[in-house]
N, C-alpha and C positions, 0 to 999 in steps of 0.2 A: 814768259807771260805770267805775270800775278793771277794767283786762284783766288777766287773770289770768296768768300766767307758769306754764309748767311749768318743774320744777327736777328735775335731776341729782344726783347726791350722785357724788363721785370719791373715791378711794383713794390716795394718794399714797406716797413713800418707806416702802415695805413695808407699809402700811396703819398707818402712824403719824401720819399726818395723816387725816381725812375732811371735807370740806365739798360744800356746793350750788354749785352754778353754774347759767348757764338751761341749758333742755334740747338748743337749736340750737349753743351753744359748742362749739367743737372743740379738740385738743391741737392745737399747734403745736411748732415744733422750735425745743429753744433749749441753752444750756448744758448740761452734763450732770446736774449738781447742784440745779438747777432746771426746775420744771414754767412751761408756757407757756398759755395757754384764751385764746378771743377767738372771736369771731363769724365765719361763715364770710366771707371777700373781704372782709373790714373792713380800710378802711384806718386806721383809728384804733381804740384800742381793747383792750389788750391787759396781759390777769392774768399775773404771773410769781410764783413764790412758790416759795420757800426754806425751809430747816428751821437752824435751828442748836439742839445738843443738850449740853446743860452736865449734869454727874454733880455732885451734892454732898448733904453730908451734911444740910443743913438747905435743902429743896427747897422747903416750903410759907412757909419765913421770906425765902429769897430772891430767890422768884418776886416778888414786890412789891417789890423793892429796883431791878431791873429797869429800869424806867422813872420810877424816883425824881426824876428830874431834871424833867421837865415836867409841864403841866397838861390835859393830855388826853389821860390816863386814865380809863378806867374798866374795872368788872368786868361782863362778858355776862350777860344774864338768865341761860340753860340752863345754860349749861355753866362757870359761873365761873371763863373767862377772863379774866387781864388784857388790854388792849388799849390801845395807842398808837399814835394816829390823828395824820399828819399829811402835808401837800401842798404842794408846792413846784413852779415851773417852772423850767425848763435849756432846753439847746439841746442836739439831739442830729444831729450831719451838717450842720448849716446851718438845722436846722428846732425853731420852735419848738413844747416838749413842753410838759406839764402832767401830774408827776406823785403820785396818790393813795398815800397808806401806810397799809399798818396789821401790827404789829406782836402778835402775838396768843400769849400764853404761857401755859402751867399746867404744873403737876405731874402727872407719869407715874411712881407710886409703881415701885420702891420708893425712889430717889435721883435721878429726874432732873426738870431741866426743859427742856420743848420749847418752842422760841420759832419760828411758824412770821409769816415775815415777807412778806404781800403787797402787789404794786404792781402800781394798775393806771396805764397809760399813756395819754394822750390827746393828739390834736394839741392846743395851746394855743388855735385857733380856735375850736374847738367845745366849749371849757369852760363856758359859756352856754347851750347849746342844753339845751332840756327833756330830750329823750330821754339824753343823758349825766348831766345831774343827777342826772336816774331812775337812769340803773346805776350810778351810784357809790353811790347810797342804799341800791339792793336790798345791792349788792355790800359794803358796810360792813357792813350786818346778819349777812350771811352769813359773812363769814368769820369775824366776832365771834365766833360762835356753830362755830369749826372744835371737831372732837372729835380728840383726843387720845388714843393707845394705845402699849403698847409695842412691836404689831405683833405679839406673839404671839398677839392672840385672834381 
């Protein structure tokens, strides 16, 4: 039997971004320009995501042009985001990382597009383990599915 997870919904850069996260995730402190979430005393484990906000006249022809370059693409069920998914390992201090992307953009009539860009972090060790699988999987759905506003509503 699947355990059910409670979810959050957060607010971000003025309420131009919204998405889930689980409900025990906390903020953490990080750049200015970017938000931080991760499990309470996790040593591994950790959501950063960013906004970047492009004005143009032809927003709904652009948005797709976006991630023209690769093939892991696609567009979210709800909210017909694009989304470009992908994952790589580095080394960060001496230690090996493995980290998640995903890349999630639409139009915010009436000229712009928002491209909110999350990573989550993992020690490289625990890239295997079930429970990390799992939150990368919930965590992929979820921010697929981020809503988009112009923060005035």
């Amino acid at each position: 039997m699947d355990k059910q997870i409670r979810l959050d919904e957060v607010g971000i850069f003025g309420g131009k971004v919204r998405f889930l996260i689980p409900h025990e995730w906390v903020e953490g402190e990080d750049e200015s320009n970017t938000y931080l979430y991760h499990a309470p005393e996790t040593d591994s484990g950790w959501l950063r995501v960013s906004l970047i906000t492009t004005k143009t006249n032809e927003p709904d022809k652009q948005v797709r042009c976006l991630f023209s370059d690769s093939d892991t693409i696609f567009t979210s069920e709800k909210q017909g985001n694009v989304v470009k998914q992908s994952e790589k390992s580095s080394v960060q201090e001496g230690t090996q990382i493995y980290i998640y992307n995903w890349q999630v953009a639409n139009v915010v009539l009436p000229s712009c597009i928002f491209q909110a860009v999350f990573s989550y972090t993992i020690l490289a060790e625990r890239r295997e383990e079930k429970q990390t699988q799992e939150t990368v999987a919930l965590l992929g759905k979820l921010v697929s599915e981020a809503i988009f506003s112009n923060g005035l509503q």
